[in-house]
N, C-alpha and C positions, 0 to 999 in steps of 0.2 A: 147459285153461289155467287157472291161478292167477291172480285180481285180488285185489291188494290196493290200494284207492281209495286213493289218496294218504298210504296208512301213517296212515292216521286214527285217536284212539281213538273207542269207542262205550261209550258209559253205560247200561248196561241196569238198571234198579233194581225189584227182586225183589216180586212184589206189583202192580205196575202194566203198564200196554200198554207196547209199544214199537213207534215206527212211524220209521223213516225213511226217505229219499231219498237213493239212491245213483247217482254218475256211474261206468257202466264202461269206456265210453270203445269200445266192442267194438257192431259189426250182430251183433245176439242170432238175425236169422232164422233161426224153423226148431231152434234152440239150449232146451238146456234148463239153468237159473241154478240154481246151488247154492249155498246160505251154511253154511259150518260154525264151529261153535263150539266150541275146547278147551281144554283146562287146559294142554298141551304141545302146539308144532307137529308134534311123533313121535305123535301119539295115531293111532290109525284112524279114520275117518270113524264107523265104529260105535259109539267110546265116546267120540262127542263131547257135549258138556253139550247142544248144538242143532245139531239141519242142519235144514233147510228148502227144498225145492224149488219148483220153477215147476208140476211136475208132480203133486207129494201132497201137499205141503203139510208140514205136522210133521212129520219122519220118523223121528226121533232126540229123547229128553229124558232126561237125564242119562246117556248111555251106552245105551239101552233104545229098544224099537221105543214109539212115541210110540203112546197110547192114543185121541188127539182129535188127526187130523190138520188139520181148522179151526181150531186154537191157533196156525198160523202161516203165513203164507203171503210170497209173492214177488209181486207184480203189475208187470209191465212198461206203465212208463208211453210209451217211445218205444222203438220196435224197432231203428232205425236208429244212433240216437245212443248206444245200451246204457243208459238210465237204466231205473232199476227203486225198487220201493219196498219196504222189507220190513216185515211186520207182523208180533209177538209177542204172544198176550195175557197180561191179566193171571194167569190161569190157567195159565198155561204158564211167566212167570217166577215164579210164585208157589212151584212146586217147584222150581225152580232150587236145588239143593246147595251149598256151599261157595261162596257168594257173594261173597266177599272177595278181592282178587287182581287179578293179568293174566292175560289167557285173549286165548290166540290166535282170530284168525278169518279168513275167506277166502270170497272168493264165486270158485267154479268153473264155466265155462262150455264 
């Protein structure tokens, strides 16, 4: 299933961490959270600028299998309520591509 939090936008700026708190509204038990990140909602999860799981961590940076899965991670702060918190480091939007724009995103559960 596709969440998208409330049609929110997210500010990620290239060079620094990123860390937020998300409500998914969804019991995660057992469940494993995906966030992706693209330039087009048609993209494949592979040539996303970011995806990030609960269970690797980085998986995806710019289109590419991530080289430092520590550069990102998902931590589930309450299992029940689905709130999670996602972290990017600065290393990881440091290479961020074509920074400029709307780029779609998604957490899948």
């Amino acid at each position: 299933m596709s969440i998208y939090p409330q049609k929110q936008n997210i500010e990620i700026v290239r060079g620094d961490d990123y860390s937020q708190q998300f409500f998914l509204g969804v019991d995660l038990t057992g469940k494993v959270v995906t966030f992706t990140l693209k330039t087009s909602k048609y993209d494949a999860d592979s040539d996303s600028k970011v995806q990030i799981d609960t269970v690797t961590g980085l998986v995806t940076l710019n289109g590419a299998p991530a080289t430092n899965p520590a550069w990102g991670s998902i931590t589930v702060d309450s299992i029940l309520a689905g709130t999670i918190t996602l972290n990017i480091s600065h290393e990881a939007t440091d290479l961020l591509r074509s920074t400029t724009g709307w780029w779609y995103w998604d957490f899948q559960v």
